[in-house]
Every structure is written in structure tokens, then in C-alpha cells.
C-alpha positions in Angstrom: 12.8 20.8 -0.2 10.3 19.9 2.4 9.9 16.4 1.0 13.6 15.7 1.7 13.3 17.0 5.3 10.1 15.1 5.7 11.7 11.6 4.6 15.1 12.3 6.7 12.7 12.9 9.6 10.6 9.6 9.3 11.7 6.2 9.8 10.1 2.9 10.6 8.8 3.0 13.8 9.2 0.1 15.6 7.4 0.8 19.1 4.0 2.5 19.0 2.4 4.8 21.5 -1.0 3.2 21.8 -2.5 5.8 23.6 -1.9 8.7 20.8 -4.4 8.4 17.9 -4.3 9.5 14.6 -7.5 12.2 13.8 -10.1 11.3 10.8 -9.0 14.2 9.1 -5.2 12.8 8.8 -6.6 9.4 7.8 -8.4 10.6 5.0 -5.6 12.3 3.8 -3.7 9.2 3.6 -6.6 7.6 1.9 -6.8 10.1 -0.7 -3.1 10.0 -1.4 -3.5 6.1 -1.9 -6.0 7.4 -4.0 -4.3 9.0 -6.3 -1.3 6.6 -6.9 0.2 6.2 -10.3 -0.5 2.5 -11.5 0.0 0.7 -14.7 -2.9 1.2 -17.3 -4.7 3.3 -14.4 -6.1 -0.2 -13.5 -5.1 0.4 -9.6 -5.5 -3.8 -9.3 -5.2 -3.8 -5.5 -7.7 -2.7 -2.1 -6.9 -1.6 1.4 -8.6 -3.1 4.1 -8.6 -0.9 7.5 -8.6 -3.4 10.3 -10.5 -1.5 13.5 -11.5 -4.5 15.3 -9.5 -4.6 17.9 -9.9 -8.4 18.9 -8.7 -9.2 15.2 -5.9 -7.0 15.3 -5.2 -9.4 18.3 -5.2 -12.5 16.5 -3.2 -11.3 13.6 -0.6 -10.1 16.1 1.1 -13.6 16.5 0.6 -13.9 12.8 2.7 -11.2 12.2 6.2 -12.0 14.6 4.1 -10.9 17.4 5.3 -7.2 16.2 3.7 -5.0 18.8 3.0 -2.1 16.0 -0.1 -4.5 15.0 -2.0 -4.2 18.2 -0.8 -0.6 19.6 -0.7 1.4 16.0 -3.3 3.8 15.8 -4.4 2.2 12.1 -3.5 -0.4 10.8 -3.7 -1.4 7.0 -3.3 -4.7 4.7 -2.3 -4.2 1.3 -4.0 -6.3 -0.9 -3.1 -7.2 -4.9 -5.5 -8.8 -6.8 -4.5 -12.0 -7.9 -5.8 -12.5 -11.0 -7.0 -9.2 -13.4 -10.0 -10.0 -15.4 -11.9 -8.4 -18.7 -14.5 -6.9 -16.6 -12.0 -5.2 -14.1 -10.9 -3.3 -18.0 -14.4 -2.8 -19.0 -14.9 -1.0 -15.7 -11.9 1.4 -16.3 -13.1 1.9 -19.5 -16.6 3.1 -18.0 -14.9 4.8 -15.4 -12.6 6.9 -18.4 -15.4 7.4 -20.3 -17.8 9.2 -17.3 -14.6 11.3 -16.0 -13.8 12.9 -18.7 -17.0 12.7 -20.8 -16.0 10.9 -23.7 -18.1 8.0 -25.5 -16.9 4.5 -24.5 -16.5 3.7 -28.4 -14.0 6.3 -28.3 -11.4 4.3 -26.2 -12.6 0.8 -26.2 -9.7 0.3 -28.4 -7.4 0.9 -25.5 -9.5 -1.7 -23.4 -8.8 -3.8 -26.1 -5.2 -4.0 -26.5 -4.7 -3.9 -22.2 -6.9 -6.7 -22.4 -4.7 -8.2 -25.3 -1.3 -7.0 -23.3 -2.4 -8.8 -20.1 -3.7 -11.8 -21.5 0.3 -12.3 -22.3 1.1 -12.5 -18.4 1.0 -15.9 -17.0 -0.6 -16.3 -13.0 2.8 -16.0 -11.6 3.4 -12.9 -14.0 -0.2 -11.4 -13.3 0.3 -11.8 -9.4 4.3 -10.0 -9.1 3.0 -7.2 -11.4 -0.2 -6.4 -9.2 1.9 -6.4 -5.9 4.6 -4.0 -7.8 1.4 -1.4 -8.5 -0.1 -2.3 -4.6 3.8 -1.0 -3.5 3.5 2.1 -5.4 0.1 3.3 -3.6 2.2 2.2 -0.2 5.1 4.1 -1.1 2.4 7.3 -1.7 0.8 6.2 2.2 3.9 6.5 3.6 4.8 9.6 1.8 1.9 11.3 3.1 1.9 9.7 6.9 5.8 12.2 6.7 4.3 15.2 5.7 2.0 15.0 8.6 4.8 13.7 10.9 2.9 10.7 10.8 4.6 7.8 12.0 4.3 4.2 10.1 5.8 1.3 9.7 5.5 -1.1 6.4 5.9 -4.2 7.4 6.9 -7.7 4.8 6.9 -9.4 8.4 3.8 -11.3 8.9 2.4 -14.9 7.4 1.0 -14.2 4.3 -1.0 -17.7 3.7 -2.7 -17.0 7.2 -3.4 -13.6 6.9 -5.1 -14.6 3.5 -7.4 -17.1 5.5 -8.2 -15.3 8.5 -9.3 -12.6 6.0 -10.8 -14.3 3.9 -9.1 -12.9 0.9 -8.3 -16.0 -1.1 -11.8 -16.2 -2.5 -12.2 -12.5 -2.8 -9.8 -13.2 -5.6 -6.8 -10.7 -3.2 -4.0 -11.4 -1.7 -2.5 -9.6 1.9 0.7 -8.2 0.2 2.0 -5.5 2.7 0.7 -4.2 6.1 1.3 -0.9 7.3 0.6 0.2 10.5 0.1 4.1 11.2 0.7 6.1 14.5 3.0 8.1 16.8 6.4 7.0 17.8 6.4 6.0 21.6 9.5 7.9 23.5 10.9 5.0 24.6 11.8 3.8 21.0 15.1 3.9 20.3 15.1 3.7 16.8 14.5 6.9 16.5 17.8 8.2 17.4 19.6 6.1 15.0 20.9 7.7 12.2 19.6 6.6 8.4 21.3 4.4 7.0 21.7 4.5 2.5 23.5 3.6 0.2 25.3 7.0 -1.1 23.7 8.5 -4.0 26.8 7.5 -6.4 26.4 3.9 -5.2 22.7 4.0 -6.5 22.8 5.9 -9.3 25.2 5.0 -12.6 25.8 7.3 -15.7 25.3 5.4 -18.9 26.8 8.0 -21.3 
């Protein structure tokens, strides 16, 4: 029941406290919970960039609403889905599969085969949504773990995708800035915090098809 209790207690955190910090130790945890994300095929088609300069986190600020959780967040993350998936990103899974667990790459080069086969049915638009779905799943596992460590965070959709992609200098990296999330400790003086959560009930979400 503690994961219950942990996502009643968090919420998105609009004001930051910029003087509390988040330890290394917490950090990594997140990481490794990123880490671990469920993804389609395994291919885990996205990267995280940590943003410590502080005079960039500056400049991205009034790319993003000038939302003051960019600047005074103790981390801050950009999402990244790879735009396009290519044979060699599959050939490197394979490789990966086949040192893990030991097994001879002829053994499951069949399965490269056919994701290569399924994705080569996707068209750019098709390829680019389904990457960002999978990059949402390792931020939903982010800030799952940022609640068990009463870890404040704040996704955030809010910022100017095209610009972020060019002051990063993503585009050409063949990525994409799909979701920021910025990581801290609530300031006191937030009042969001004493709202109450607002959802749907569960009977309004879930339907019985008998």
C-alpha cells in the first residue's frame, strides 16, 4: 500500500526551493529506475540529458513559459525520443541480449529480424509518437521513484519544443526534447500543495466489458 500513500502524497510542484538539493545517492536512484523501464521490444528508443549548467538552465527558462521550476529545481531532466529507429539500434539490442544472458546471437537474430520487419511498417510520423509513448513510460517510472523518496518533481509538456531541440542540439543527434522534468523539494510558500487531488473516480475510468 505504500505506493498508494506515496502518489496521494506527491503532486506537481509548482514552486521550487532552490536552496534544498537533492543527494547523488537519490539521483542515482532515479536513474536506475529510468533504467529499468518497461519499453516495447526492450529497444528503450529514448536518452535523458541532465542539464547542470546553470547559465543554460537560464536560457531555457524563457523557453519554457518562464516556469521558475527550470532554474530553482534541484535537477533538471529533458526527455528525449529518438526520432527515427534504425537496423543498427536492433542489432545492438540483439548484442546486448545475447552478452546478458549468454546466448549465441544466431540464436535470436530471428527476433531482430522480424522487429526490424515490424518497424519498417511504421511511417516517420508513426515511428516518432511510438518513441515518445516508450520515453513517457521511463518518466512515469522517474516520477514514481522521485515519491517514494518524497522527492518532489514536476513533468512539465510546457516549454518550446522546436527551440529546445536547437539550443540542444538534438535535431542532428537524430532526438527530439519530448518531456522535461524537473526534480527537487517543494518550497513552503507553494500553495499547491494544500490542494486536494483532483481524479476522475475510479468507476468513471474504468468500464466492465463483460
Amino acid at each position: 500500500m505504500q505506493l498508494l500513500h506515496n502518489l496521494k502524497w506527491r503532486y506537481a510542484t509548482k514552486k521550487m526551493d532552490a536552496s534544498k538539493k537533492v543527494s547523488q545517492e537519490n539521483i542515482d536512484y532515479i536513474k536506475e529506475a529510468v533504467q529499468l523501464s518497461a519499453s516495447s521490444y526492450g529497444l528503450q528508443p529514448y536518452k535523458i540529458l541532465e542539464i547542470k549548467n546553470s547559465k543554460l538552465r537560464e536560457e531555457l527558462k524563457p523557453l519554457s513559459w518562464n516556469q521558475s521550476q527550470i532554474t530553482d529545481a534541484s535537477h533538471l531532466f529533458v526527455f528525449c525520443n529518438y526520432t527515427m529507429i534504425n537496423e543498427k539500434d536492433i542489432d545492438d539490442l540483439i548484442l546486448l541480449k545475447s552478452e546478458t544472458n549468454g546466448i549465441p546471437i544466431d540464436k535470436i537474430s530471428g527476433y531482430g529480424d522480424f522487429v526490424k520487419g515490424k518497424l519498417k511498417e511504421k511511417s516517420e510520423t508513426e515511428m516518432f509518437h511510438w518513441t515518445a509513448k516508450q520515453t513517457y513510460i521511463a518518466l512515469s517510472n522517474a516520477m514514481n521513484a522521485c515519491a517514494e523518496l518524497q522527492i518532489d518533481c514536476t513533468p512539465m509538456e510546457g516549454f518550446e519544443n522546436g527551440d529546445y531541440n536547437q539550443k540542444l542540439g538534438l535535431t542532428e543527434k537524430g532526438l527530439n526534447a519530448c518531456v522535461v522534468l524537473a526534480i527537487g523539494y517543494r518550497d513552503n510558500k507553494d500553495a499547491s500543495q494544500n490542494s486536494k487531488k483532483v481524479r476522475k473516480s475510479i468507476n468513471t475510468i474504468f468500464e466492465n466489458i463483460i
